[in-house]
N, CA, C and O atoms as a CHARMM CRD file, in Angstrom:
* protein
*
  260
    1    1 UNK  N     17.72700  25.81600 -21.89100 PROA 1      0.00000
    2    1 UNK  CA    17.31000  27.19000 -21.81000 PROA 1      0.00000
    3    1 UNK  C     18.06300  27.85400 -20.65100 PROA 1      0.00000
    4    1 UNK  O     17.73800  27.53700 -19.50600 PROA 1      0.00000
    5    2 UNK  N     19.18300  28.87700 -20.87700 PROA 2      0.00000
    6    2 UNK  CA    19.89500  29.44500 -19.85100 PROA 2      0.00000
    7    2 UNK  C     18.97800  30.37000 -19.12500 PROA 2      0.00000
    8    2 UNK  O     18.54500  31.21700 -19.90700 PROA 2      0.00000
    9    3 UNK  N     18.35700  30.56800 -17.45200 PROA 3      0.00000
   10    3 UNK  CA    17.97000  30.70600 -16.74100 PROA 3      0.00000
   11    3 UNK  C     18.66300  31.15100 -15.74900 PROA 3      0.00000
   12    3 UNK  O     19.46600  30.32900 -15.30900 PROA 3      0.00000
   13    4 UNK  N     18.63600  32.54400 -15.03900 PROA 4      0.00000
   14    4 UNK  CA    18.72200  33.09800 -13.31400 PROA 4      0.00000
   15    4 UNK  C     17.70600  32.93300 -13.07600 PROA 4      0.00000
   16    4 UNK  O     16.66600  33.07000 -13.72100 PROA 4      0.00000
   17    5 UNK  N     18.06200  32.41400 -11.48100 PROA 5      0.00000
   18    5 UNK  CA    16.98000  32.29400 -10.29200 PROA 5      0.00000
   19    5 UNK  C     16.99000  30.98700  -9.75300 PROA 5      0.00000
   20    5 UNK  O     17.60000  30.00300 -10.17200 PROA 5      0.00000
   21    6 UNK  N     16.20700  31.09500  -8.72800 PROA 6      0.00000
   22    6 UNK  CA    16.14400  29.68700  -8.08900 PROA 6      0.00000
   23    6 UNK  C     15.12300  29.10800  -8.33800 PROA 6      0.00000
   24    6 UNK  O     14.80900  29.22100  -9.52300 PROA 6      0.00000
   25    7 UNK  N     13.91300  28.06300  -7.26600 PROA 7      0.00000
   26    7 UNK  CA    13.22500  27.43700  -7.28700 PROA 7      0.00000
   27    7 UNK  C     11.72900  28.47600  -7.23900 PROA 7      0.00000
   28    7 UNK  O     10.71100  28.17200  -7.86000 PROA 7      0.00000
   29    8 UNK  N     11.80600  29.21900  -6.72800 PROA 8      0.00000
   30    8 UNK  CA    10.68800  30.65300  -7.17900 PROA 8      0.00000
   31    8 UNK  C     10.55900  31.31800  -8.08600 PROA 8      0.00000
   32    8 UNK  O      9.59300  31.52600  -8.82000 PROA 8      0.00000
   33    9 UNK  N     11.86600  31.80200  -8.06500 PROA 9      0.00000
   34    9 UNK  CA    11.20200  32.61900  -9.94500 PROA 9      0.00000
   35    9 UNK  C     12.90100  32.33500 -10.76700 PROA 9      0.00000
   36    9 UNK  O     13.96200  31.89500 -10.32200 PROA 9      0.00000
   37   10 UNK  N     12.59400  32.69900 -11.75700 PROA 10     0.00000
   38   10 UNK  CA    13.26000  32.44700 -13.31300 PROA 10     0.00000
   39   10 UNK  C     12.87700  33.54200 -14.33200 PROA 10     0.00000
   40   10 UNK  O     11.85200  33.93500 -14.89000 PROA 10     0.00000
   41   11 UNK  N     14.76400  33.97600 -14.29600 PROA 11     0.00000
   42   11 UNK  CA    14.39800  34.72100 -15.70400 PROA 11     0.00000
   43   11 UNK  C     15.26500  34.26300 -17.04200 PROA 11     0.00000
   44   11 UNK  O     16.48200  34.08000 -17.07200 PROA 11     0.00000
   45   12 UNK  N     14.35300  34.12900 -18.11500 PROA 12     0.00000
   46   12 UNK  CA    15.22500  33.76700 -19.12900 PROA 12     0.00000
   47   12 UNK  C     15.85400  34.56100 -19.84000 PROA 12     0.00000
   48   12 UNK  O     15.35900  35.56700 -20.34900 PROA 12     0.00000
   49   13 UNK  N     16.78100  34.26900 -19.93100 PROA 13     0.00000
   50   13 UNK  CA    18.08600  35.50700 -20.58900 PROA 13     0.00000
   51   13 UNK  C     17.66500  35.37300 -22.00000 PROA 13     0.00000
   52   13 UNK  O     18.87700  35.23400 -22.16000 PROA 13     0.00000
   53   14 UNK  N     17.24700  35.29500 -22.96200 PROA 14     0.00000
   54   14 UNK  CA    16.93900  35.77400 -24.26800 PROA 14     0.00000
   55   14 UNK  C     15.60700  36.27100 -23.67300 PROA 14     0.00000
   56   14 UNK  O     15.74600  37.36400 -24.22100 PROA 14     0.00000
   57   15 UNK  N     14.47900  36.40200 -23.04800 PROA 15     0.00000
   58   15 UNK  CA    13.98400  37.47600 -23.20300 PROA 15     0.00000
   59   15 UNK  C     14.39200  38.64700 -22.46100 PROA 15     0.00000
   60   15 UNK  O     14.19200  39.61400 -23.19700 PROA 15     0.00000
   61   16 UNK  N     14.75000  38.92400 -21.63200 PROA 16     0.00000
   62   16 UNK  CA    15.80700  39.52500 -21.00800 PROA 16     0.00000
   63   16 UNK  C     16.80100  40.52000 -22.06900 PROA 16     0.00000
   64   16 UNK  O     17.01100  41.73200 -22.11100 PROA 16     0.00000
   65   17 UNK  N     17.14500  39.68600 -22.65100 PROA 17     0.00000
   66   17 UNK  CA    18.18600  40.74400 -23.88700 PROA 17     0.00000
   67   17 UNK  C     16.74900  40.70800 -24.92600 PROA 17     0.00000
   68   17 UNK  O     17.27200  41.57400 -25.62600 PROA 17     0.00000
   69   18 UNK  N     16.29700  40.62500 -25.16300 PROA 18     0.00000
   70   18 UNK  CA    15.27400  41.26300 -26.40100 PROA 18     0.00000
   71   18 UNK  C     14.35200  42.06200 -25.76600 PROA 18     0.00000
   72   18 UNK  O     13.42600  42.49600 -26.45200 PROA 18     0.00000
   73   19 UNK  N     14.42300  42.40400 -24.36600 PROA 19     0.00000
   74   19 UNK  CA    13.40900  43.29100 -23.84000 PROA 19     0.00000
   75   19 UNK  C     14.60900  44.91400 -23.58900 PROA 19     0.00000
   76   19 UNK  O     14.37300  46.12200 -23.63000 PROA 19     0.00000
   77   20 UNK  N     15.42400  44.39300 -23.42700 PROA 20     0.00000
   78   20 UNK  CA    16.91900  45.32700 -23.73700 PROA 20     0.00000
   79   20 UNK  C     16.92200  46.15900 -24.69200 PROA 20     0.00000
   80   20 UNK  O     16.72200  47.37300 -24.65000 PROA 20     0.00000
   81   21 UNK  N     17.26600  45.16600 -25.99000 PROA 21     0.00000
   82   21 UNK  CA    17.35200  45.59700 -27.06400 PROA 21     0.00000
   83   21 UNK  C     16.25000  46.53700 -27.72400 PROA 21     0.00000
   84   21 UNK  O     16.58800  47.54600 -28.34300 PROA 21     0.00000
   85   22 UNK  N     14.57100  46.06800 -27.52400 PROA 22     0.00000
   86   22 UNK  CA    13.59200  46.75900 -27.31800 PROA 22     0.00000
   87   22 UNK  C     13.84900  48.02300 -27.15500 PROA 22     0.00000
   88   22 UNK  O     14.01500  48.94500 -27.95300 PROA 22     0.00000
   89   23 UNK  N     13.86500  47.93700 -25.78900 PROA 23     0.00000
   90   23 UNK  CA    13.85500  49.49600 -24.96900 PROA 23     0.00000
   91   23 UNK  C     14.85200  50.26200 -25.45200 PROA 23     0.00000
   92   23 UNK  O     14.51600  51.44500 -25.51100 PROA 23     0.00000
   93   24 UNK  N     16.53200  49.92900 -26.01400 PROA 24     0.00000
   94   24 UNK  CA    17.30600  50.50900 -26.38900 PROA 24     0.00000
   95   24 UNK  C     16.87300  51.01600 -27.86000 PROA 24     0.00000
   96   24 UNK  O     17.56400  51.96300 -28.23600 PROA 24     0.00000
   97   25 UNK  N     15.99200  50.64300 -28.67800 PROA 25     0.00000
   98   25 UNK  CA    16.13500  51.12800 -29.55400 PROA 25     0.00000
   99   25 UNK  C     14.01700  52.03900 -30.04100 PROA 25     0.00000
  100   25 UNK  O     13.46700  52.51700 -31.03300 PROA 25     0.00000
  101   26 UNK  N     13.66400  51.77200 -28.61400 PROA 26     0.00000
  102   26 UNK  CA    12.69800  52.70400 -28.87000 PROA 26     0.00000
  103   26 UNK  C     13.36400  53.97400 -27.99800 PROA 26     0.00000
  104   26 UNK  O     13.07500  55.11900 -28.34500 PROA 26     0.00000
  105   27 UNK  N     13.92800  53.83200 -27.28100 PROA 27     0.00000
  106   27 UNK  CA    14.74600  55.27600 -26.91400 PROA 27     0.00000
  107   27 UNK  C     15.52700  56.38600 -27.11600 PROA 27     0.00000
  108   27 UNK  O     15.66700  57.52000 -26.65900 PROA 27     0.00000
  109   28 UNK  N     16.23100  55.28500 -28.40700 PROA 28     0.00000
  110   28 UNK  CA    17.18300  55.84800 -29.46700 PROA 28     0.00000
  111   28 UNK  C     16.34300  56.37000 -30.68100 PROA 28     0.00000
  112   28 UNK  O     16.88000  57.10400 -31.51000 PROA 28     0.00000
  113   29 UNK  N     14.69100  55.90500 -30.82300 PROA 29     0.00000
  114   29 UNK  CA    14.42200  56.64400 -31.83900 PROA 29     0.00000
  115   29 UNK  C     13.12900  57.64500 -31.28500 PROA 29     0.00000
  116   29 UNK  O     12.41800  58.22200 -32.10800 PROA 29     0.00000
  117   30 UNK  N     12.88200  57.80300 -29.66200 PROA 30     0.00000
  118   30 UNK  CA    12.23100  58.81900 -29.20300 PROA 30     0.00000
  119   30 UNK  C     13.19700  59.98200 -29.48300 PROA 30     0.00000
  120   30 UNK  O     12.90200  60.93000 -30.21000 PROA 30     0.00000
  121   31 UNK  N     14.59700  59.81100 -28.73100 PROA 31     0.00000
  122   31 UNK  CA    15.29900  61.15700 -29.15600 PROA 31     0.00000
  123   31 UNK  C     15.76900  61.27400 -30.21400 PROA 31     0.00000
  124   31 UNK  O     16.66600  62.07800 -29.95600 PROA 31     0.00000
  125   32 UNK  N     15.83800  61.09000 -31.16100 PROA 32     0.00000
  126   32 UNK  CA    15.99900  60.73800 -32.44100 PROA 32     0.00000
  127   32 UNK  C     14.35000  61.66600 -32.96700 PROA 32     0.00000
  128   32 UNK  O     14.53800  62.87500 -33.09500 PROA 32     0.00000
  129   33 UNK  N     13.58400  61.42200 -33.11500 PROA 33     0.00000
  130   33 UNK  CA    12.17100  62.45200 -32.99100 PROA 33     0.00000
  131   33 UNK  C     11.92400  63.29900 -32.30400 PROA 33     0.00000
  132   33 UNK  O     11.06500  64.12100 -32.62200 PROA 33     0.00000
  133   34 UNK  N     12.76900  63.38800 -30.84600 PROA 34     0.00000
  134   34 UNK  CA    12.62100  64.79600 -30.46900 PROA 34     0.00000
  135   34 UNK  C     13.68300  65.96800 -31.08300 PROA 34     0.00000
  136   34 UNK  O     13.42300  67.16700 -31.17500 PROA 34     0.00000
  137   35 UNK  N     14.96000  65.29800 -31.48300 PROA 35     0.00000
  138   35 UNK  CA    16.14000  66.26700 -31.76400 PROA 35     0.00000
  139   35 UNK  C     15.66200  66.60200 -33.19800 PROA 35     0.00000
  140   35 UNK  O     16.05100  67.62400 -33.76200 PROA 35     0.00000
  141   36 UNK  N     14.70100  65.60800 -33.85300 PROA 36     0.00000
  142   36 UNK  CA    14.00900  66.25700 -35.18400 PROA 36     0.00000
  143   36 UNK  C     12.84300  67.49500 -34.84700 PROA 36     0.00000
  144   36 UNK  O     12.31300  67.92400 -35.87200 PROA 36     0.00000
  145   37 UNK  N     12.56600  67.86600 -34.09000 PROA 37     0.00000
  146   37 UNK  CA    11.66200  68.58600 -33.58200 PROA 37     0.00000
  147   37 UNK  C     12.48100  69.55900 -33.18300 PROA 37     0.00000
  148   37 UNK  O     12.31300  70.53900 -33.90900 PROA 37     0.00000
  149   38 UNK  N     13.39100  69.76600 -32.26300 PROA 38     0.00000
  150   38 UNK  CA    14.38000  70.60200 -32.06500 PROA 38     0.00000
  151   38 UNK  C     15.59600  70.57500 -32.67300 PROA 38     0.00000
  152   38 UNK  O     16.50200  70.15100 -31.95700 PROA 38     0.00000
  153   39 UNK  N     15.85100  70.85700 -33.63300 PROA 39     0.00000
  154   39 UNK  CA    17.04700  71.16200 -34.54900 PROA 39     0.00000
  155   39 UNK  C     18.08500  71.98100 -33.78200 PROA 39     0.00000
  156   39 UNK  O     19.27700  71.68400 -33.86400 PROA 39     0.00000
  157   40 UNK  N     17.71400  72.87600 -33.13200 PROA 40     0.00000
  158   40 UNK  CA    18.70300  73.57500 -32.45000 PROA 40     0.00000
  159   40 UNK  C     19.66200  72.83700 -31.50600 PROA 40     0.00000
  160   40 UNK  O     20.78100  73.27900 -31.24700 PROA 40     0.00000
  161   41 UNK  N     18.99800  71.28200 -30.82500 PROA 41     0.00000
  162   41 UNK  CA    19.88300  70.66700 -29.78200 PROA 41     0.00000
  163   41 UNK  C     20.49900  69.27100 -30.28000 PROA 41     0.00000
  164   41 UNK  O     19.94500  68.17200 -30.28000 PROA 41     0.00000
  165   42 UNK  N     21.92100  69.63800 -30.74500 PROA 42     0.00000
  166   42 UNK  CA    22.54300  68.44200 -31.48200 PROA 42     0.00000
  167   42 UNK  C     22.46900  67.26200 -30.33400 PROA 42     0.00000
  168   42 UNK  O     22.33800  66.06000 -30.56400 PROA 42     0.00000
  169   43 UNK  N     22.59300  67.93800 -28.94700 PROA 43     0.00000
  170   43 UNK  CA    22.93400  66.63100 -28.11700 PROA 43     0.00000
  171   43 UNK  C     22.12100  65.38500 -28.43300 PROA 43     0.00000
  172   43 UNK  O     22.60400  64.26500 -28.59800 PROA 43     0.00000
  173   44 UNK  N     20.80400  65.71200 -28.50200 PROA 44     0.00000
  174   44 UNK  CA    19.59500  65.24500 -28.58200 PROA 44     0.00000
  175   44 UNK  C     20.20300  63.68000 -29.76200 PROA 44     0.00000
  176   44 UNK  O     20.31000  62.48000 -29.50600 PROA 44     0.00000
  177   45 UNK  N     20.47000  64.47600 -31.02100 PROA 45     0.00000
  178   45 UNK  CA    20.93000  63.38800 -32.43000 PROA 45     0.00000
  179   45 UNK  C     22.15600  62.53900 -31.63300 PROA 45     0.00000
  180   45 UNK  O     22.47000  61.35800 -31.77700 PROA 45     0.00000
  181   46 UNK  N     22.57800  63.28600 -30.98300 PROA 46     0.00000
  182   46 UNK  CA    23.82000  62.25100 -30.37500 PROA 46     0.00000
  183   46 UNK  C     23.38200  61.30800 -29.11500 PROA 46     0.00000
  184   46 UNK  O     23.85200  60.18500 -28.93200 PROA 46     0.00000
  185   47 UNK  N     22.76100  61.70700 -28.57800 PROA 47     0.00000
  186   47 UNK  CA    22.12600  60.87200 -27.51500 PROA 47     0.00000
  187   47 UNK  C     21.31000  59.75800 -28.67400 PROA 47     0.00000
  188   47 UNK  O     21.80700  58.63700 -28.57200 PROA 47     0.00000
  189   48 UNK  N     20.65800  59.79600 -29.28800 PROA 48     0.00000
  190   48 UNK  CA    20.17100  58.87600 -29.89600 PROA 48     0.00000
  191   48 UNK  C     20.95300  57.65300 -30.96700 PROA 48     0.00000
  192   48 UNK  O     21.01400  56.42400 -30.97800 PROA 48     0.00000
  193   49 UNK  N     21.42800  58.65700 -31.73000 PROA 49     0.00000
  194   49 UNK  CA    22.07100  58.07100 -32.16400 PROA 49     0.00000
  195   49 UNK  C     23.41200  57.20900 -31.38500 PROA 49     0.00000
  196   49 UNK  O     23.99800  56.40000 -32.10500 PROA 49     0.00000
  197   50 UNK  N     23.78600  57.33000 -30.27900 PROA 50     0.00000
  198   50 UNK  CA    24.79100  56.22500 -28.97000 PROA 50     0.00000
  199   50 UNK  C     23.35700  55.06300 -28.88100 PROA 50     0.00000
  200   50 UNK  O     23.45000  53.87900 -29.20800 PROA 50     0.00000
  201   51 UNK  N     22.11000  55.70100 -28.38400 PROA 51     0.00000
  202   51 UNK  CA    21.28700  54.76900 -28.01100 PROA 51     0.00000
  203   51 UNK  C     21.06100  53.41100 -28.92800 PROA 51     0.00000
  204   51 UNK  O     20.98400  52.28500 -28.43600 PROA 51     0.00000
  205   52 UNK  N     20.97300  53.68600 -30.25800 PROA 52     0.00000
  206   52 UNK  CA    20.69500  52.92300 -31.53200 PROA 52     0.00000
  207   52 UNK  C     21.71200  52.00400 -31.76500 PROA 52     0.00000
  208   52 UNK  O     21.46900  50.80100 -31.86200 PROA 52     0.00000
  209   53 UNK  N     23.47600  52.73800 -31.92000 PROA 53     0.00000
  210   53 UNK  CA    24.61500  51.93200 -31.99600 PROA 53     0.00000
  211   53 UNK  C     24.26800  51.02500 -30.97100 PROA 53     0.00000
  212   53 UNK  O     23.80500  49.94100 -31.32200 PROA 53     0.00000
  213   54 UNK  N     24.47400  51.38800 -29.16300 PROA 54     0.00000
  214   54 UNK  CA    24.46400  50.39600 -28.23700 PROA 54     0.00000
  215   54 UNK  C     23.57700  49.10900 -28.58100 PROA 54     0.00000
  216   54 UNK  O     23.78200  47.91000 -28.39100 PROA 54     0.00000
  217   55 UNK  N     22.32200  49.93800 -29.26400 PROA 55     0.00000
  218   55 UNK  CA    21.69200  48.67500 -29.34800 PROA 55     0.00000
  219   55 UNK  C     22.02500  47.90100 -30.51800 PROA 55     0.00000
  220   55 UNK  O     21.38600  46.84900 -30.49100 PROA 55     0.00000
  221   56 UNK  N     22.71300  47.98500 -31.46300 PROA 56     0.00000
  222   56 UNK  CA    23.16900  47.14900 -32.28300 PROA 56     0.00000
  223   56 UNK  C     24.17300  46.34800 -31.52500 PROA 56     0.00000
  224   56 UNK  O     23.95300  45.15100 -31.70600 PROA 56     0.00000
  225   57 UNK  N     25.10800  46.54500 -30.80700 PROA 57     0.00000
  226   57 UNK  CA    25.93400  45.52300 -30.12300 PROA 57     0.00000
  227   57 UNK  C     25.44600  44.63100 -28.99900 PROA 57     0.00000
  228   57 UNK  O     26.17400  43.81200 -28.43700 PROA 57     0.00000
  229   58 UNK  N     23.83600  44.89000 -28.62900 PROA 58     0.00000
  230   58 UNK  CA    23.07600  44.43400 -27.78800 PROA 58     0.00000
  231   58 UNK  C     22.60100  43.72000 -28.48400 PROA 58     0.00000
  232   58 UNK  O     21.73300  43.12500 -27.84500 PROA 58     0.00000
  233   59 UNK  N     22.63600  43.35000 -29.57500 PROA 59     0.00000
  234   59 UNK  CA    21.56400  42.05700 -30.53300 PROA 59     0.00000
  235   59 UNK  C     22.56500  41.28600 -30.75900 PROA 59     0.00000
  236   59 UNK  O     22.01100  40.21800 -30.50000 PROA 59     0.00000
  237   60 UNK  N     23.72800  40.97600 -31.07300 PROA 60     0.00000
  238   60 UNK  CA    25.20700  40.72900 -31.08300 PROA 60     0.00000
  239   60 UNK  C     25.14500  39.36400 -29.93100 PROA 60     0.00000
  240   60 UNK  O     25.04600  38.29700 -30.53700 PROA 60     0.00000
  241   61 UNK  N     25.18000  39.23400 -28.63100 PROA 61     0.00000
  242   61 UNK  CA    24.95000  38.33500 -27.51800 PROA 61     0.00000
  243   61 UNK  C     23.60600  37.77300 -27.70700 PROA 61     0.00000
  244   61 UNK  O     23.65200  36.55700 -27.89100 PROA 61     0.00000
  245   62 UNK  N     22.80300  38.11300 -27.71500 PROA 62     0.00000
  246   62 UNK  CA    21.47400  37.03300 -28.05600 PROA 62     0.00000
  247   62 UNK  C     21.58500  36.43000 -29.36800 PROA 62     0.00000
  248   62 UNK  O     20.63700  35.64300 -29.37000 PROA 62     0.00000
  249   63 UNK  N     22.08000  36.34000 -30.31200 PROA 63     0.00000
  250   63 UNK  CA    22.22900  35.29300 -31.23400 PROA 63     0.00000
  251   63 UNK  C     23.06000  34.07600 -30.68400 PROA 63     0.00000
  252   63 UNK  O     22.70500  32.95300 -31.04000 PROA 63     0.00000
  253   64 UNK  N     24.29800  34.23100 -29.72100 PROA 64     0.00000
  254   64 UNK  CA    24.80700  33.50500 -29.65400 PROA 64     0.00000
  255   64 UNK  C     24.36600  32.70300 -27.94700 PROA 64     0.00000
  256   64 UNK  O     25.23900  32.45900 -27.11400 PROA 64     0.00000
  257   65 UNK  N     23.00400  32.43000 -27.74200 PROA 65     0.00000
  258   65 UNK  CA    22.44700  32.10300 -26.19700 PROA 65     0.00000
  259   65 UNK  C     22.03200  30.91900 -27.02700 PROA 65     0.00000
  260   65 UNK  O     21.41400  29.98800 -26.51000 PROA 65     0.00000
């Protein structure tokens, strides 16, 4: 099990990237629901939609741990 840290604490890198991936893709679909709410602000679809891609290349490295 690949592990940072020393003899006190430990973090394990697959949850680590699935708490990542998580957050990247509830973020990508908060603005993603807000830019549906505001139609007028494309940034919004584009900010989300970067958030969603990133997180597809963020699931990419945890298969291979």
């Amino acid at each position: 099990m690949p592990t940072i840290g020393n003899a006190h604490f430990a973090i394990d890198l697959q949850t680590l990237f699935a708490v990542l991936v998580f957050l990247s893709a509830i973020g990508g679909l908060l603005l993603l629901f807000c830019w549906m709410q505001n139609r007028n602000t494309p940034a919004l679809a584009f900010w989300g939609s970067g958030y969603l891609l990133a997180d597809r290349f963020h699931e990419t490295p945890q298969l291979h741990l």
